[in-house]
ZAFI-399219 format. One record per residue: residue in three letters; x, y, z of N, C-alpha, C in turn. Coordinates in steps of 0.02 Angstrom, whole numbers, plus 50000, padded with zeros to 5 digits. Each point is the difference from the previous one (the first is absolute). Example, Ala and Ser with C-alpha at 12.3 -4.5 7.8 and 13.67 -1.06 7.14 Angstrom:
! ZAFI-399219
ALA506604971650390499555005950000500455006050000
SER499825005349964500425005950003499615005550037
This chain:
! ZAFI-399219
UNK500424994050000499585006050000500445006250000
UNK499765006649984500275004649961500105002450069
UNK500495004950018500015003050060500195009449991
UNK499305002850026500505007149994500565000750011
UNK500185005649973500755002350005499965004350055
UNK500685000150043500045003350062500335006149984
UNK499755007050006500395006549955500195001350064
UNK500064999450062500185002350079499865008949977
UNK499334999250021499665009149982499584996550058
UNK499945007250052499385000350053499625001749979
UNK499314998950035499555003850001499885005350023
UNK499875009249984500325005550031499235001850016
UNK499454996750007499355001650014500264996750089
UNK499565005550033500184999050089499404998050005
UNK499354998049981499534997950010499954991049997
UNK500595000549954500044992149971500344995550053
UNK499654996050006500224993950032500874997149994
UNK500075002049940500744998749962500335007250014
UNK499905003950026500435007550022500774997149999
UNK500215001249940500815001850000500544993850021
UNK499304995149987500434992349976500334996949951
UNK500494998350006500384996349926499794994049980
UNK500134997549971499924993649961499464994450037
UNK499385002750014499454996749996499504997249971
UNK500125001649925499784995149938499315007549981
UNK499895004050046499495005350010500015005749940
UNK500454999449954500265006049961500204996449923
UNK499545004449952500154997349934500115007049960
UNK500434997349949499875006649949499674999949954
UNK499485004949976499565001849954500105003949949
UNK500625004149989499935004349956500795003950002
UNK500244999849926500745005350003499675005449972
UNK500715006349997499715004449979500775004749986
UNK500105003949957500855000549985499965007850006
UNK500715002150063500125005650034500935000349965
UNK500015007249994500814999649981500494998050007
UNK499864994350066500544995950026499764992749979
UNK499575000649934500044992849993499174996350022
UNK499914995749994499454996750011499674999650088
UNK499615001950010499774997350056499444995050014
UNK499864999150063499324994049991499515001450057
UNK499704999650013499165000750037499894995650023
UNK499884999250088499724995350033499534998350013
UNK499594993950013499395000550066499964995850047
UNK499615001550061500144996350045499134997949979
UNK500324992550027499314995150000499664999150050
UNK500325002150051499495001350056499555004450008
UNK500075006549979499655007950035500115003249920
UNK500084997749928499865001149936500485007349970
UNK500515003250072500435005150003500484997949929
UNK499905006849951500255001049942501005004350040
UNK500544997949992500345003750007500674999849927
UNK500585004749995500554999749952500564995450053
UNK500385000749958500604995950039500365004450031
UNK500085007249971500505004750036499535001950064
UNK499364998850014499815001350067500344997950050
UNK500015006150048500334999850048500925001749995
UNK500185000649943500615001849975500265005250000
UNK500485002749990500355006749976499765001149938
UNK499784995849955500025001949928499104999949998
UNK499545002850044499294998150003499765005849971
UNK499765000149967499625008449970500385005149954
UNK500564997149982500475004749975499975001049924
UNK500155004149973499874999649935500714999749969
UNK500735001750038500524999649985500144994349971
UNK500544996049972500134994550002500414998150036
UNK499994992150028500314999150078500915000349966
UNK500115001849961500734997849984500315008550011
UNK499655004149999500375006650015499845001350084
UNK499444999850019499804997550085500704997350016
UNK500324992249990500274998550045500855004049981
UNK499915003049938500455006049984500265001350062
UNK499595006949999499765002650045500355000350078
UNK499594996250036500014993850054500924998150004
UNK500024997649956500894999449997500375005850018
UNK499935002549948500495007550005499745004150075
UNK499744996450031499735007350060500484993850062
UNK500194995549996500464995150006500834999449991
UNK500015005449942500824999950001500035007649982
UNK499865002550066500305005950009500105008049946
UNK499334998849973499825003749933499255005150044
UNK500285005649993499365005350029499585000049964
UNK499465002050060499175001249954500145002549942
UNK500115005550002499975005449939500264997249939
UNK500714995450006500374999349945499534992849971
UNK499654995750047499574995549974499665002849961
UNK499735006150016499135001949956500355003949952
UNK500395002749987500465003449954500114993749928
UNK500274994650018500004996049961499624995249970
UNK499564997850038499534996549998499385002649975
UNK500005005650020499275002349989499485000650011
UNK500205000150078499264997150045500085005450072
UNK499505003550004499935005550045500114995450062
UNK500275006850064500364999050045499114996350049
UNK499705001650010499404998250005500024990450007
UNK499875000649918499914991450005500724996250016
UNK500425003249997500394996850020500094996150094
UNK499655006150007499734998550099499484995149997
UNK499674999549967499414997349991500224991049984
UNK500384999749970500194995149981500774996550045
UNK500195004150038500504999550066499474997050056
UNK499345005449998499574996750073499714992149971
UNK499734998949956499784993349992500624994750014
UNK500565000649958500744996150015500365000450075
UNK499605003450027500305001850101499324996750028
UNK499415000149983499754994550008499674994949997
UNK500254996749950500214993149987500544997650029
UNK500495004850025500374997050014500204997250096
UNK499275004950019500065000450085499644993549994
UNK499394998849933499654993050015500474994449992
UNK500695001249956500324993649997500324999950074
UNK500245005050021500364997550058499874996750065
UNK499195002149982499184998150061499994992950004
UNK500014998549923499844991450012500844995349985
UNK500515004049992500544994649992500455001750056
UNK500095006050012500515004450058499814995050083
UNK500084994749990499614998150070500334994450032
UNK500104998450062500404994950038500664997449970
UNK500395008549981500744998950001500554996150038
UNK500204993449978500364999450062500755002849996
UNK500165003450021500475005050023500554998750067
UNK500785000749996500425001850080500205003950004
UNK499805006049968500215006449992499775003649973
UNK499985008250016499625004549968500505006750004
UNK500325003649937500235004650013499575007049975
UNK499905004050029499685007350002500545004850008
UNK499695005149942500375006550002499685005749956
UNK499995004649992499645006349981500465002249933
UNK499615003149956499975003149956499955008450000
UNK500485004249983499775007150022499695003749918
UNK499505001550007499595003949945499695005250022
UNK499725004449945499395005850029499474998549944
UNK499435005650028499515001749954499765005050004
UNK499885003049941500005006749991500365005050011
UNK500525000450051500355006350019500354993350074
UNK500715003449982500424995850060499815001850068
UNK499685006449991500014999550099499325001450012
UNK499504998350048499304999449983499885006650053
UNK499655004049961499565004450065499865000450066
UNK499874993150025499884999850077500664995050006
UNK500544999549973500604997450029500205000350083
UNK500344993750002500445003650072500585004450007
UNK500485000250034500245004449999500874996849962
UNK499804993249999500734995149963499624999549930
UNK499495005649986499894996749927499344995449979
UNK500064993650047499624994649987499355001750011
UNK499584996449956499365003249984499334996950061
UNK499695000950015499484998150056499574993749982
UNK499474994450037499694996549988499615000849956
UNK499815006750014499305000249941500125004449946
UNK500715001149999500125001949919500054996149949
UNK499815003149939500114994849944500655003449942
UNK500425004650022500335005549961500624997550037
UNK500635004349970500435001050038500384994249998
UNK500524997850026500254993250023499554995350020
UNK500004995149948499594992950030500344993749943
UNK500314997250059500594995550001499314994049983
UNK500624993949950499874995149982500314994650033
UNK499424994650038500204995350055499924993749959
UNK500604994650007499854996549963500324993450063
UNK499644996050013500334993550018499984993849946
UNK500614995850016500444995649946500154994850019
UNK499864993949979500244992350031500534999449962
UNK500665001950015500664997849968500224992149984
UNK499644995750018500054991549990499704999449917
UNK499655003849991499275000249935500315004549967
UNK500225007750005500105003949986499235003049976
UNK499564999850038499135000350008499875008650036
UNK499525004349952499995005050036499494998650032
UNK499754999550093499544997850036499405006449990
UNK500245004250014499485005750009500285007749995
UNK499655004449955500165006750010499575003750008
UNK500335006750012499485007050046500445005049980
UNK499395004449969500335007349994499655004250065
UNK500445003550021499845005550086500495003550032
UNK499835004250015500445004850054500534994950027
UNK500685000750022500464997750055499665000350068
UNK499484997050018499435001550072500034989750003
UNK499845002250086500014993350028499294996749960
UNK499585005850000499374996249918500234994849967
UNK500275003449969500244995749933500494994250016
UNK500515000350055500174995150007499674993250014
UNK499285000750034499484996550040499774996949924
UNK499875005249971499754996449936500284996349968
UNK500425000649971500654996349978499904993450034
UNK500115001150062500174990050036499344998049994
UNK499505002650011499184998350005499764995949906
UNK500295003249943499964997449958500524993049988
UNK500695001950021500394993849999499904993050027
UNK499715002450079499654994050041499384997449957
UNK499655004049952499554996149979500164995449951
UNK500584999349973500234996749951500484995650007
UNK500395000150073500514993450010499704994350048
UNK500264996850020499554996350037500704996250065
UNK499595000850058500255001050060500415005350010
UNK500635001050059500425004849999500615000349970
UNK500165004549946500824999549971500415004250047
UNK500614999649991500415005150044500005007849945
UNK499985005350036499975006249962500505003650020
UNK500305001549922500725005150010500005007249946
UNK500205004350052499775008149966500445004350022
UNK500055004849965500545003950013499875004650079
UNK500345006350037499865000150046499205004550021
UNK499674998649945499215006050028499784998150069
UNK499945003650050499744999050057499294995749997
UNK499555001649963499174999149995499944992249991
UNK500534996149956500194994549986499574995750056
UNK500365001550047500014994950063499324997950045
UNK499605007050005499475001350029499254995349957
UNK500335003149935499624998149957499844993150003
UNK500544996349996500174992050004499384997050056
UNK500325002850058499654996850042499345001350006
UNK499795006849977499165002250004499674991749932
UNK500314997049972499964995249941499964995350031
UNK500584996850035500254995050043500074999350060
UNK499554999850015500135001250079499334993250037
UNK500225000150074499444995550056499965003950040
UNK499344998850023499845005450056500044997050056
UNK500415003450048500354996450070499455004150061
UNK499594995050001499465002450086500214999450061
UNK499695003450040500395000850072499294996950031
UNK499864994950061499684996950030499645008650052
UNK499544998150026499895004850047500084998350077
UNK500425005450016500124999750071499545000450056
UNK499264998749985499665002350061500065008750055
UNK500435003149965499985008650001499525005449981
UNK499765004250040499605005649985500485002249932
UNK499605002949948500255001549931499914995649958
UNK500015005649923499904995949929500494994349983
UNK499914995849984500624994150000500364999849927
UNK500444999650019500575000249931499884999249931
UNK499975004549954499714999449955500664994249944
UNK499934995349948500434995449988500425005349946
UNK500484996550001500605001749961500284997349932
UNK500105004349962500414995949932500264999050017
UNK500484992649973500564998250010500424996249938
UNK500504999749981500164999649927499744992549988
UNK500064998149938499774991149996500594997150012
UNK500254995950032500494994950020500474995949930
UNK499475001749961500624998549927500015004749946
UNK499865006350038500155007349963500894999250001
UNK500175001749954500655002649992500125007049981
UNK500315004250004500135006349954500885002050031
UNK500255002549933500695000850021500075007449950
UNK500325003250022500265008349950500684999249983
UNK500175002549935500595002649967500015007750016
UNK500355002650034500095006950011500595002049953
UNK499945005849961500535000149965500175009550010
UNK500884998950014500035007550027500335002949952
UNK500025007049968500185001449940500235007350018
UNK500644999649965500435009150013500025003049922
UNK499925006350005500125002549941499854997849910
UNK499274995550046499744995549919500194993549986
UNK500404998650079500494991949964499714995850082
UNK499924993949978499964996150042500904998850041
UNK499665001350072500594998750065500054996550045
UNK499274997749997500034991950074499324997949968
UNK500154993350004499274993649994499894999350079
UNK499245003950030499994994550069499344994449982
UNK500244992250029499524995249991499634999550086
UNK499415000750011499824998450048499184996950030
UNK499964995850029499634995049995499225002150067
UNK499415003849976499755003750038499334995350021
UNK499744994049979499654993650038500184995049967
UNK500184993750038499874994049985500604998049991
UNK500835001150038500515001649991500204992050010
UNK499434993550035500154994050006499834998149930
UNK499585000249975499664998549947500205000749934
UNK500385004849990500415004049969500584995549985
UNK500434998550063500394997250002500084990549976
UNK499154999250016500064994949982499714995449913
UNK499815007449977500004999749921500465002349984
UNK500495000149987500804999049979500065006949954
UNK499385005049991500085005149966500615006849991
UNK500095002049980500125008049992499705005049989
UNK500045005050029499895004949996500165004349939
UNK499435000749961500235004849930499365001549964
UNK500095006649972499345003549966500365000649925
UNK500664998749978500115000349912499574997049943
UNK499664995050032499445000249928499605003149981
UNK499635003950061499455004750024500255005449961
UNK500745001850012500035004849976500595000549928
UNK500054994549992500144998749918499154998649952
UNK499515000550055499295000349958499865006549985
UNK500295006650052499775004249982500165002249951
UNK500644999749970500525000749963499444999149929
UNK499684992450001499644997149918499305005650021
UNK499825002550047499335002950007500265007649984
UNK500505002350003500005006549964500154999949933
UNK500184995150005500214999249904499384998249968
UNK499564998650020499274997549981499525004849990
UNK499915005250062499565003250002499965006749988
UNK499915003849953500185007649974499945004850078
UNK499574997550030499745009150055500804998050078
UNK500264993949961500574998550075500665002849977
UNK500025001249934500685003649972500125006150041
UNK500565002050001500135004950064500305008249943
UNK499775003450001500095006149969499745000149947
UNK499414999749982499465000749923499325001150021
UNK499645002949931499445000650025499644995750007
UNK499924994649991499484994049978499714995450082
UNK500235004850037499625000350080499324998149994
UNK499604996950046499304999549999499805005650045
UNK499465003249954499505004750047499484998050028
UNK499694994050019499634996850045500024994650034
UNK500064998350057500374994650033499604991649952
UNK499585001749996499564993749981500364997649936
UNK500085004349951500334996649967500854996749969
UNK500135003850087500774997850009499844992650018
UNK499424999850055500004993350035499634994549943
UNK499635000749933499874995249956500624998149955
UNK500465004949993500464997449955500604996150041
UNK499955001950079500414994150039499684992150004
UNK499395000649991499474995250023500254996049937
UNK499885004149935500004992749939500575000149990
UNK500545003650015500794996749990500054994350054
UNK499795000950054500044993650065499864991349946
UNK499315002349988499784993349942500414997849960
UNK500225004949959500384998849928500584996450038
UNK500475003350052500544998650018499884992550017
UNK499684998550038499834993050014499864995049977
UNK499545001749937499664994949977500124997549895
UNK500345007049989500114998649941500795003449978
UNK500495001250049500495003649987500484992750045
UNK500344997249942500574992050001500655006950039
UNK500244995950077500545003850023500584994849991
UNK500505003049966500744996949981500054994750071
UNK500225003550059500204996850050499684992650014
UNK499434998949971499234993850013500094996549959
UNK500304999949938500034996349951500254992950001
UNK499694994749969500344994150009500224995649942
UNK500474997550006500464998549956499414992149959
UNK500005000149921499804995349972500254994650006
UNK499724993750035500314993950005499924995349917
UNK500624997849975499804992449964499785005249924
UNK500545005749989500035002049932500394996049960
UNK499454999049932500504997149947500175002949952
UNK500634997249989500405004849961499684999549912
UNK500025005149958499824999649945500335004849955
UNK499975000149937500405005949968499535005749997
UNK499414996749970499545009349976499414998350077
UNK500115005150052500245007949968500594997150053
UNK500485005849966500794997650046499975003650068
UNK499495004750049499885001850052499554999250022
UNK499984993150069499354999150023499995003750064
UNK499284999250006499835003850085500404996850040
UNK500275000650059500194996350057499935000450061
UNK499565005950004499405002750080499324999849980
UNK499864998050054498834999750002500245007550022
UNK499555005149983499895005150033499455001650064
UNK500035001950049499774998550068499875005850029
UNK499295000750011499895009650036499884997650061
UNK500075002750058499925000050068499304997350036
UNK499405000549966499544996649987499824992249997
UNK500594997849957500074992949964500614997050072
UNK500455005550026500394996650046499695000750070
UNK499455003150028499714996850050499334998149999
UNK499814995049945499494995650007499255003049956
UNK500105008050006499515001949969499474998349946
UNK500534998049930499924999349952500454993849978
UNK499624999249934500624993249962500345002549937
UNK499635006349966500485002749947499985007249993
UNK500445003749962500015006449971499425003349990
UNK499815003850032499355004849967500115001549936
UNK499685001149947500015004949948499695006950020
UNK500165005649991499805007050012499015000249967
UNK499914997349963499384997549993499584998750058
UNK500414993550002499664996550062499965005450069
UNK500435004650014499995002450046499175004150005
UNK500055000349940499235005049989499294999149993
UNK500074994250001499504994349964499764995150036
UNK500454996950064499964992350058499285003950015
UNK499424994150017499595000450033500074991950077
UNK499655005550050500124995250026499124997150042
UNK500034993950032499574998150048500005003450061
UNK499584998550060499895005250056500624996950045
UNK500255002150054500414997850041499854993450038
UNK499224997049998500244998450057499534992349960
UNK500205000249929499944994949956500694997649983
UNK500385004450023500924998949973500284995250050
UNK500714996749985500324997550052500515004250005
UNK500384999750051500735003950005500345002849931
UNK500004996949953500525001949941499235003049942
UNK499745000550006499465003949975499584995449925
């Protein structure tokens, strides 16, 4: 007997019984229909009779562009090419070009929703990014400059934590240098590794507090049978919190002393055989200014609204992860045979950070980045 074909298309009707299920036999196609990128095709769901396209739910949904200058586009706002000089060339007002940044920022918070999840991780290095927006020093500044909680102008540093085992970016945050943002920062990271890693950061004070407001047990005091309110309970760090700082002291522009020092979990620490070091963290920042036009340091191509500093960190996080092969990950081809044509064969699988902790099993295509639909969370298993 003949068996439908499985197109893995949901159903995007929320009424339907089939809401945003894959491959339930529930979904047939009825009808193509040809858009400048080529042929498309027309669904229906057999349950609830919902007519949808295939780019539903996509970056490429409603557009009249064709998706091959879109992911143009999308690229170049990726390697460090300003708004202006995009729409200059391309031909596409500064406008849609945002327009087409917010759909690709999120899609890409939904990929990280359903795959970004029960990292297993023994380490986490954090460190900051210094940027502005709009104007370097913000109106209600303090008096060192740094811009306030509830500014969105001015200095607002890019937080990024990093599983150096994966070379995996865990989580980022654009925000003021405020114990805020540090909170945020670990509050997104904890949602994505799973149990406690040891955390190493350069020397920010907020670091620490932060940690434990994350990680922490609350230590109760019994009551003494005393007139008075009885002890209200206490944070106390988690018992396999680790955190250690690189302090680094610097004269005249030049580094002059490394201090390493070990600020909880100094048994624990000791007994994961680790070191102390933030150089990948910050050999990342290194590929994240080379990436991102508004992080270049003396040009105009600054962002004038924080929001869309924080979407173009958001879908570089994705890309970096999921479809960008890092040299260092690569693994060597076993059991090549030798042949004459062609006289240069491959001799590395290419491997994105994604594929090296469990995430995924292959290379995104930049397509795919735009395009994955997924099931609800709590239809997924761990690896999504």
């Amino acid at each position: 007997m003949r068996k439908p074909k499985d197109w893995g298309q949901p159903c995007p009707n929320p009424a339907c019984s089939h809401y945003r299920l894959k491959n339930r036999g529930n979904v047939k196609s009825i009808a193509t229909y040809e858009t400048q990128s080529g042929k498309r095709r027309i669904f229906q769901c057999r349950e609830c009779g919902e007519q949808f396209s295939e780019t539903r739910e996509t970056v490429f949904f409603d557009l009249r562009t064709p998706e091959e200058k879109v992911m143009i586009v999308l690229k170049l706002l990726l390697c460090k090419v300003e708004l202006t000089a995009i729409s200059f060339a391309i031909g596409v007002t500064e406008e849609t070009i945002l327009m087409w940044l917010q759909r690709a920022a999120q899609k890409a918070e939904e990929i990280n929703q359903h795959l970004m999840r029960d990292v297993e991780v023994t380490q986490v290095e954090m460190d900051e990014l210094w940027s502005f927006v709009l104007r370097k020093r913000s109106k209600n500044a303090e008096a060192n400059g740094e811009s306030l909680d509830e500014s969105s102008d001015g200095r607002q540093w890019v937080w990024v934590s990093f599983a150096p085992e994966y070379r995996l970016l865990l989580a980022t945050y654009v925000g003021p240098r405020t114990y805020q943002s540090a909170l945020r920062l670990i509050q997104l990271t904890a949602a994505v590794v799973l149990g406690v890693p040891a955390f190493f950061s350069d020397g920010f004070s907020c670091y620490l507090s932060a940690l434990v407001e994350v990680y922490h047990q609350l230590k109760t005091f019994p009551r003494t049978g005393r007139p008075g309110r009885p002890k209200k309970p206490v944070k106390e760090p988690h018992p396999d919190l680790v955190y250690a700082q690189l302090v680094k002291q610097k004269e005249n522009g030049r580094l002059k002393e490394l201090t390493r020092r070990v600020r909880l979990g100094a048994e624990r620490f000791a007994s994961l055989g680790l070191t102390i070091s933030t150089s990948l963290v910050e050999r990342f920042n290194l590929t994240l200014r080379h990436a991102l036009a508004p992080l270049t340091r003396k040009c105009l191509g600054f962002c004038k609204d924080r929001t869309q500093l924080r979407r173009r960190v958001t879908f570089y996080q994705t890309f970096y992860n999921f479809a960008r092969p890092h040299q260092s990950l690569r693994q060597p081809i076993a059991h090549i045979q030798p042949a004459s044509v062609p006289l240069f064969q491959t001799k590395w699988q290419p491997v994105t950070p994604a594929m090296a902790a469990g995430l995924t099993d292959h290379v995104w295509s930049f397509r795919e980045l735009l395009t994955v639909k997924f099931e609800p969370i709590h239809y997924q298993s761990s690896s999504g």
